[in-house]
C-alpha positions as CSV (number, residue, x, y, z in Angstrom):
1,X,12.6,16.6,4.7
2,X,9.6,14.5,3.4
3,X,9.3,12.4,0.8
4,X,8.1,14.8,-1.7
5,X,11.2,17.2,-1.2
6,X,13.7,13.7,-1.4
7,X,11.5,13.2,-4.5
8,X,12.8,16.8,-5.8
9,X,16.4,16.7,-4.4
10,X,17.1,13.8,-6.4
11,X,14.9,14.6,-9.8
12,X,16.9,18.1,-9.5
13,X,20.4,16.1,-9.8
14,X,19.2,13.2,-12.1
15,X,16.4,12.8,-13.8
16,X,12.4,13.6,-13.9
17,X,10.0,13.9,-10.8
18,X,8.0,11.1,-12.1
19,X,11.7,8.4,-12.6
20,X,12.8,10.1,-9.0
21,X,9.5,8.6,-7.6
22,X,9.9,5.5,-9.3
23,X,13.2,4.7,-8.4
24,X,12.6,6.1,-4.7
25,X,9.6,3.7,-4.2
26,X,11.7,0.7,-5.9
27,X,14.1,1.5,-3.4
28,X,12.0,1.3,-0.2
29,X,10.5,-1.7,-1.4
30,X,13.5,-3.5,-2.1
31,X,14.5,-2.9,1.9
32,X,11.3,-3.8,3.2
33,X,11.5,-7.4,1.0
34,X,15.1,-8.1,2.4
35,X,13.8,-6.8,5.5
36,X,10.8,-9.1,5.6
37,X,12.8,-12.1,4.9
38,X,15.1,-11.2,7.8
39,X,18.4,-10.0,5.8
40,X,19.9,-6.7,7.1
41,X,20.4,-4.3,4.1
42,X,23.9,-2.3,4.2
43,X,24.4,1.3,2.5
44,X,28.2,1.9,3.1
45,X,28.9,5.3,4.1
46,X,24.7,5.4,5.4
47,X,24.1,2.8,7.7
48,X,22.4,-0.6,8.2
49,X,18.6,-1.3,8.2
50,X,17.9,-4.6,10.3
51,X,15.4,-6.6,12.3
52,X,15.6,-7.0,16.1
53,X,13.6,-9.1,17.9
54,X,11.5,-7.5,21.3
55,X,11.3,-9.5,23.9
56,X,7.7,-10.1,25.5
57,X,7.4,-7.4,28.5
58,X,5.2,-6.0,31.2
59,X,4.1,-3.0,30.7
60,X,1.1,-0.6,32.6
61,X,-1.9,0.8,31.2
62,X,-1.8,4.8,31.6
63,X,-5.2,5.5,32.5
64,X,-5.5,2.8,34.8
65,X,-2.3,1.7,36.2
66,X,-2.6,-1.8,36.0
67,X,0.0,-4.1,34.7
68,X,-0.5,-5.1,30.9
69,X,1.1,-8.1,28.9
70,X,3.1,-6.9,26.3
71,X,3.9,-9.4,23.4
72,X,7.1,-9.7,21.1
73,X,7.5,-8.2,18.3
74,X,10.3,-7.7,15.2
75,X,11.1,-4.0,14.5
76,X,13.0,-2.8,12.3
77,X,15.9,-0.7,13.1
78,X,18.8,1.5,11.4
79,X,22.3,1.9,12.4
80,X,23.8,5.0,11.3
81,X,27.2,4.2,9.8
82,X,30.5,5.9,10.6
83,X,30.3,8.4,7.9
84,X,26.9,9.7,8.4
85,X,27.5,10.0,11.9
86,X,30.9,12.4,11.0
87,X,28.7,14.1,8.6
88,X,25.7,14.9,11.0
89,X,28.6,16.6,13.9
């Protein structure tokens, strides 16, 4: 499923395309802000979205073979929570 078809499943149970896109893109932005300032964001019953830090690694170039620095980074991550993870079996 994309983003258009999310747009549709939810527009087909609440409202208009055009409010389901709204409230859709309200919603992503509102995790990546809590997200940005480091907070973890919590659906119950979904999961958890949260920021881990990478540690600095080695890694190796593909073409070449030699040995690359790798730097650290924050990515986010999700957690799937216990009752998305029943409902995916």
């Amino acid at each position: 499923m994309n983003k258009g078809e999310l747009i549709e499943a939810i527009a087909k149970v609440t409202c208009t395309k055009a409010e389901a896109a709204k409230a859709l893109d309200t919603t992503l932005d509102a995790i990546k802000k809590s997200l940005k300032k480091g907070k973890p964001v919590t659906l119950i019953g979904f999961g958890t979205f949260k920021v881990s830090n990478r540690k600095a690694r080695i890694g190796r170039n593909p073409q070449t073979g030699r040995p690359l620095k790798i730097k650290a980074k924050k990515v986010p991550v999700f957690k799937a929570g216990a009752a998305l993870k029943k409902a995916v079996k």
